[in-house]
N, C-alpha and C positions, 0 to 999 in steps of 0.2 A: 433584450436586456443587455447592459453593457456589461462588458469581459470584465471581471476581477482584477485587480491591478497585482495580485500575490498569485498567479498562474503563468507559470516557467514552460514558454513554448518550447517545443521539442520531438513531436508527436511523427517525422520520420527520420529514419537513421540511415545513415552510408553503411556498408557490410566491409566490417572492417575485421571480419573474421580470419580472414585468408590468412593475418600476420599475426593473432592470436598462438602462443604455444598450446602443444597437446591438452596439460594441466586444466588449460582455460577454461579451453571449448568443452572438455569434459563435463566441472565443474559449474560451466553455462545452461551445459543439457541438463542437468542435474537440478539447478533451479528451475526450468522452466517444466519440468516433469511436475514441481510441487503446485503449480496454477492457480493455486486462491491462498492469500493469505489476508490479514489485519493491522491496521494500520492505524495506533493510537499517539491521539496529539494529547498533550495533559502536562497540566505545569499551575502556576497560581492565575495563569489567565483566564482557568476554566469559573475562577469567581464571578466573573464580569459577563456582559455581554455582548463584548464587541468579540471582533476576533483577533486570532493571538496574533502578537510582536506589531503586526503594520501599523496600528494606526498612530506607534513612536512617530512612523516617517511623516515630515515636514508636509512632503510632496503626495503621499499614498493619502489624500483626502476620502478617495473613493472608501476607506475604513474607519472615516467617521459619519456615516451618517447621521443625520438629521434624529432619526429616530432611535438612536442608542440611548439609553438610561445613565449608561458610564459618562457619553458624553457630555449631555446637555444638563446633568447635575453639575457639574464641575466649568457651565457656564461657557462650552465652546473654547476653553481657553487650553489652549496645546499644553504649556507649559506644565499649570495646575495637573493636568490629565494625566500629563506623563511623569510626576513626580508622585503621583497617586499610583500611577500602575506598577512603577519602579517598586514602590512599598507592598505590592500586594504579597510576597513574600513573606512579609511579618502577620500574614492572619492565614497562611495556607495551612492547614491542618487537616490533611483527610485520613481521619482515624475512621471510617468504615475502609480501607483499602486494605482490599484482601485477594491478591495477585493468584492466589490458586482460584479462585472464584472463575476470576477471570480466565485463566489457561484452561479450565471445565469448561468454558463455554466458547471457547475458538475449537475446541478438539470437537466440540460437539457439536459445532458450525462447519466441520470440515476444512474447517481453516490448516495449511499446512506448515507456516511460516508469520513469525510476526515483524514488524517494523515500531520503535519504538524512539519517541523525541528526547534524546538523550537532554539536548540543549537546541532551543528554536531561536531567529533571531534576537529575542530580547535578551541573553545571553544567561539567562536562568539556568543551572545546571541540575538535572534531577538525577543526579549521582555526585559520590564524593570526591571531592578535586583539592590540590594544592594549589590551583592556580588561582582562585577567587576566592571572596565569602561570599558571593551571590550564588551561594548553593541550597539548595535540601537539607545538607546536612551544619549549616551554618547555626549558632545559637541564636539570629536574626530570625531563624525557620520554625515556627512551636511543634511543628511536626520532626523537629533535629532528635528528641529526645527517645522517640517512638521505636521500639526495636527494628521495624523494618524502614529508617528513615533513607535509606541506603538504596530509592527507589528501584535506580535504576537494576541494581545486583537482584533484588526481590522477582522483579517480572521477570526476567530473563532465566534466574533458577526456576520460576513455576512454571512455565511456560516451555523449558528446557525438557525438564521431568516429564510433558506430556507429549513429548517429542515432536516438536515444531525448533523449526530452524531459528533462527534469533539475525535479521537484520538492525543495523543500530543507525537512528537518523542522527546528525549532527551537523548541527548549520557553519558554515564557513564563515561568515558575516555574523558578527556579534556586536549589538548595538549599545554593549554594557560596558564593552571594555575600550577603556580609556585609549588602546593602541590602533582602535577602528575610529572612533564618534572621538576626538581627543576634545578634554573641556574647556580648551581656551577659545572654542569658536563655536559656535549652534548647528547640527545639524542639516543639510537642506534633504538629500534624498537618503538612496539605501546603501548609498557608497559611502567609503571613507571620508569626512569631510575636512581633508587637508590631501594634500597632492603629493602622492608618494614617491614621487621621483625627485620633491625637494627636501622630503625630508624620511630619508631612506633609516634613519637608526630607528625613528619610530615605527616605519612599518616590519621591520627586522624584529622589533619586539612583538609585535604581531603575530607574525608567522612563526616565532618562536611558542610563542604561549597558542595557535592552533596543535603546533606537532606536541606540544606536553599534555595537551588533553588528549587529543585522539589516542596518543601510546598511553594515558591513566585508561581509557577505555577498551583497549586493544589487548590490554594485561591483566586487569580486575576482576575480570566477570567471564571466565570460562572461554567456551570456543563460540566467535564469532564469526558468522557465516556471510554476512554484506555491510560491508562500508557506505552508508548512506549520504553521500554530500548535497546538502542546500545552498541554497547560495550562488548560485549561475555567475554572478555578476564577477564572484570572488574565483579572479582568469586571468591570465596573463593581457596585454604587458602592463598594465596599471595596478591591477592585484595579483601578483606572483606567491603563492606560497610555497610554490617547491613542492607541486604535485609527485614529482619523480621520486622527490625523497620522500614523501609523507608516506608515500604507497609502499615504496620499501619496506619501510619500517613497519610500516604496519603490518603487512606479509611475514616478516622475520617473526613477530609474534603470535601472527596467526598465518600458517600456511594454507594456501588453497582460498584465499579469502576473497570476494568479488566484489570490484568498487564499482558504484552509481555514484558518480562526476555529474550531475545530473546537470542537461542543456550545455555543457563545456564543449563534446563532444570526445574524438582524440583515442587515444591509450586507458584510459581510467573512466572511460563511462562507457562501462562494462554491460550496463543493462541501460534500456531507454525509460522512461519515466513519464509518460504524456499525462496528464493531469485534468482529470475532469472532462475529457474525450477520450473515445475508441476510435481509433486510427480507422481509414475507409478500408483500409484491404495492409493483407501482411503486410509486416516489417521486416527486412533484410537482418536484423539485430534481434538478440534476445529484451525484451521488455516487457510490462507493467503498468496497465492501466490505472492511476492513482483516485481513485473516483471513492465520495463521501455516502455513508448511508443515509445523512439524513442533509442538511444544507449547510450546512456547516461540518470545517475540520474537527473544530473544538466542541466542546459540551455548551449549548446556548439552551433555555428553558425553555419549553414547547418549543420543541423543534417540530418539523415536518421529516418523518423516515418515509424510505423509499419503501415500496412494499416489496416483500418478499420474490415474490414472484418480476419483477423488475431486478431486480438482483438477479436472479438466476438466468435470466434473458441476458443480462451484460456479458454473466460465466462464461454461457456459452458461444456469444458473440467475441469476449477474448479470445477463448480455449480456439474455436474454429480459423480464429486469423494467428494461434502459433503463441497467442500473448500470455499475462498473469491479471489475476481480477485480486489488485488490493485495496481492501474496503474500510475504509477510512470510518468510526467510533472515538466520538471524545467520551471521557470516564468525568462525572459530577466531580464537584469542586470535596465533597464527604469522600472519593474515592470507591464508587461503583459503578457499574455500567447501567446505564438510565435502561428501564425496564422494558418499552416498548423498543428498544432498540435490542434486547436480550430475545424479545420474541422473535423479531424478524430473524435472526441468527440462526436460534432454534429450529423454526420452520425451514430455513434457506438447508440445514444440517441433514433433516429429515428426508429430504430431496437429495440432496448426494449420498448417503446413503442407498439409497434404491441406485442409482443413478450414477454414481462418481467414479465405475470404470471408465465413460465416455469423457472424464474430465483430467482424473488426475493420467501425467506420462504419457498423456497423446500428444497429436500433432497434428494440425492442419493437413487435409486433404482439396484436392478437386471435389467441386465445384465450389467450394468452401460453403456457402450458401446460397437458397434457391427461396425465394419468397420465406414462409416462415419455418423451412427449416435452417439450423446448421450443422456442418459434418463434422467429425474428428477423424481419426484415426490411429491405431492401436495396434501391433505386430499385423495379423491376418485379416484383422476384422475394423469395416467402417461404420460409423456411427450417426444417426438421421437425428438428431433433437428437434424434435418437432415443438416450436415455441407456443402455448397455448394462449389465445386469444382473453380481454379479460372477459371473467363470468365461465369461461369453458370448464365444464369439469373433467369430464371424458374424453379422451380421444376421438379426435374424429373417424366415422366410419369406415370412408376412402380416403385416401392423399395421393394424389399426383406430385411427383417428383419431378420438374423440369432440369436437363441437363445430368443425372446419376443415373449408371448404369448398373445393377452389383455384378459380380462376376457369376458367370454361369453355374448353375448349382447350391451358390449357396443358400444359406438358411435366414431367416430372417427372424427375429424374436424381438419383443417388446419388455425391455429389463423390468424387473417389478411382478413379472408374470412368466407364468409355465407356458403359457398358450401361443404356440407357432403364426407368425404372420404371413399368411398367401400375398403374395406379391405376383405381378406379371412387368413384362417389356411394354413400354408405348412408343409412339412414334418420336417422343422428344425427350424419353424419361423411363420412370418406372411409376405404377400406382400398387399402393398398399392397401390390404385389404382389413382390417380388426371388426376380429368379432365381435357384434356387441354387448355391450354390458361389461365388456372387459375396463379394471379398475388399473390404474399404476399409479396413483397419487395427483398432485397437482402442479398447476404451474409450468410443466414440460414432459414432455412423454421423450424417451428414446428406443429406435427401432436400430438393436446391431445385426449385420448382413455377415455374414464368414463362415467357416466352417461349421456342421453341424457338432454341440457340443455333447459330452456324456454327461449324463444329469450326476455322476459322481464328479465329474472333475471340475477344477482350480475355473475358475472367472476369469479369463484374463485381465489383467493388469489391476487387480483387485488391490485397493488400498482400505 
C-alpha cells in the first residue's frame, strides 16, 4: 500500500544528548518515564470524511481519493472543495463536548500525558487568538457562544485535574494565513507559495504572527509540558522562523518546557516523533511512536479500531526499545469520543492496571526482545512480557527464554497473581514454568525476575 503523503520521516535520531544541559536531560527522563499517552486531532474537519488540512494541497492528491464523499460531491473540483472546507467552521458545533468525559477515560486507559491539536495545518485555531477570526471562539463559530468554547483551555484544565501532563500540537505551516498561501497567486504544494527570499516583509509577517500565537498559548492555559511542532518543511533557510527565539520565549513562560521540532532535527527536537512505525531497535534520543487507534488521525464514520490487545503489543514493543506509545483518537464532529474506540481504551486500562509497573519509568534492558517476549527494566528487577498470541487466553505452561539469564537467586512472579514462578537455566536461556490454571487477565502476561518481595511492601515503581 503506498505511504501517506502527511507522514514526516524521522524514525532515527543522532544522540545529541551529550550537549543537552542538566535541566534537559532531567526533564527528558522525566517524559520518557510517563510511556503512553493520547493523542487527539479535532477541529471542523472531523465533519467530513476526508482527512484533516491535506487535501487543501494542490499536490497532496494522495488525500483525495476517488472515494470520498466530500470529494466527489463537490464534483472533483479543488477549488469548490476547498472553499467548502474553509467554511466548515460555520456549522462546527459540538455541544456534546464534555472534556472531563474525556480526561475519565485517558486516566482510565493509563494514559499519562496528552497531545492536543491546538491549530493543524488548515490554520483552524481551537483556542482564542488575537491573531485571526478563523477561531473557535470567532462569531463565524456557532459553537463561539458555548461556555466552554475556549477549546483548547477546557481539555487541558480536565485533563490537568486528572493529572496527565499537557503536550500542545501546533502546526508551523498554516495554510489560512495570507503570510504562508498569499492570495494573489494559487497554491501549488505545502510550502509557502511565493519565494521568501524575494519578498522577505511578507515572510517577516509570518513568523511574527507564529511567535504571537505560540506566546497566546504559552501564557493562557496553565503549565505546559511539550511544545509540539508540525510542519517539518517550515526549516531553515527558505522557511526561518527564528526557532532560537520562539524557544526562548517560549521557556521564559514556561520553564523546563520540552520542544518536539519534529523531523527538523538540531537543538529543538527534543523528543523523536516516528509516525505510524516502531523503529527496528532503540533510539539514541528520547521519542514517541505517533501511531492511530483506528485508520485514521481524525474521526472518519466506521472506522476500523485496532484491537486492544494490538495496542498493548505496540506498549510494549515501544516501552522495551526505551520509546513512548502515543495513540492517536479523533473525537465526533457532536464532540465525544466514538464508543468502540472508548472500549478499546478501557480494556487497554484494565491491563496496565494489573500490569503497568513493567511499563510506566522503565527502560529498555538486554536482550530487549526474544521471539514473543519483550523485557523492561525497573531499579532491581527485569520484566518478561510475554505477548500472547491471538485467541490465547492463559499463559502458556512453559516458555523458553532465548538469550536472558535472571541473576542467580532471584525470584520470579507473574503480576496479577500471588503464585511464584519455578524457573530453571538452559543452555541458551531460561525456561519458565506456570502453573496451570493460573489466570492474569489478557492480551500479555508479565513474569518480574528480582528480589524476593514482602507481601506487605510497596510494588516497585508502582503508578
Amino acid at each position: 500500500m503506498a505511504k501517506r503523503g502527511d507522514i514526516m520521516e524521522r524514525s532515527e535520531g543522532q544522540d545529541e544528548t551529550a550537549q543537552q544541559p542538566d535541566w534537559l536531560k532531567k526533564r527528558l527522563e522525566w517524559f520518557m518515564d510517563l510511556r503512553f499517552g493520547l493523542f487527539l486531532h479535532w477541529g471542523p474537519y472531523s465533519q467530513w470524511d476526508c482527512c484533516e488540512s491535506w487535501p487543501l494541497v494542490p499536490a497532496d492528491t494522495w488525500a483525495r481519493p476517488d472515494q470520498l464523499k466530500c470529494w466527489t460531491e463537490r464534483g472533483k473540483d479543488l477549488k469548490r472543495f476547498s472553499a467548502d472546507y474553509r467554511n466548515l467552521n460555520r456549522t462546527f458545533n459540538p455541544t456534546r463536548f464534555a472534556p472531563d468525559v474525556w480526561a475519565e477515560l485517558a486516566e482510565s486507559a493509563g494514559m499519562k500525558y496528552i497531545t492536543f491539536t491546538t491549530k493543524h495545518h488548515d490554520g483552524f485555531c481551537m483556542f482564542d487568538t488575537a491573531t485571526t477570526d478563523y477561531r473557535v471562539t470567532h462569531a463565524d463559530c456557532p459553537f463561539h457562544s458555548n461556555r466552554r468554547a475556549n477549546i483548547f483551555h477546557e481539555v487541558v484544565d480536565a485533563f490537568r485535574s486528572r493529572g496527565l501532563a499537557i503536550s500542545c500540537y501546533f502546526s508551523k505551516s498554516d495554510w489560512h494565513s495570507p503570510y504562508y498561501w498569499s492570495p494573489d497567486t494559487p497554491p501549488v504544494d505545502r510550502n509557502p507559495n511565493y519565494d521568501t527570499r524575494k519578498r522577505p516583509e511578507l515572510w517577516a509577517k509570518f513568523v511574527d504572527f507564529v511567535h504571537r500565537q505560540v506566546e497566546e498559548l504559552m501564557t493562557g492555559y496553565g503549565k505546559i509540558d511539550v511544545l509540539w511542532l508540525d510542519g517539518g518543511q517550515v526549516r531553515p533557510p527558505l522557511q526561518d522562523i527564528q526557532m532560537d527565539k520562539l524557544a526562548a520565549m517560549a521557556r521564559t513562560h514556561q520553564p523546563g518546557l520540552l520542544i518536539a521540532d519534529r523531523t527538523v532535527g538540531g537543538a529543538h527536537e527534543n523528543i523523536v516523533t516516528p509516525e505510524q512505525q516502531i523503529p527496528e531497535k532503540p533510539l539514541g534520543v528520547p521519542w514517541e511512536s505517533c501511531m492511530t487507534l483506528g485508520q485514521h488521525w481524525k474521526y472518519v464514520p466506521n472506522d476500523t479500531y485496532k484491537p486492544a490487545r494490538q495496542v498493548i503489543h505496540m506498549l510494549a514493543e515501544t516501552t522495551s526499545k526505551g520509546g513512548n506509545l502515543l495513540l492517536g483518537v479523533g473525537p465526533t464532529p457532536e464532540g465525544t469520543i466514538p464508543a468502540e474506540a472508548a472500549e478499546r481504551l478501557t480494556d487497554i486500562g484494565r491491563w496496565l492496571r494489573t500490569n503497568g509497573e513493567a511499563i510506566y519509568g522503565s527502560r529498555p534492558v538486554a536482550p530487549y526482545q526474544a521471539g514473543a517476549v519483550r523485557f523492561t527494566a525497573k531499579g532491581r528487577y527485569v520484566y518478561a512480557i510475554i505477548l500472547a498470541q491471538e485467541g490465547e487466553i492463559l499463559p502458556p505452561r512453559e516458555i523458553s527464554i532465548p538469550g536472558f539469564r535472571p541473576k542467580a537467586g532471584s525470584e520470579a512472579a507473574l503480576l496479577g497473581t500471588s503464585a511464584p514462578i519455578k524457573w530453571r537455566d538452559e543452555e541458551n536461556g531460561v525456561r519458565l514454568i506456570i502453573p496451570a490454571g493460573l489466570t492474569a487477565g489478557r492480551h500479555a502476561w508479565v513474569v518480574r525476575f528480582g528480589p524476593k518481595q514482602s507481601t506487605t511492601g510497596r510494588r516497585p515503581g508502582r503508578h
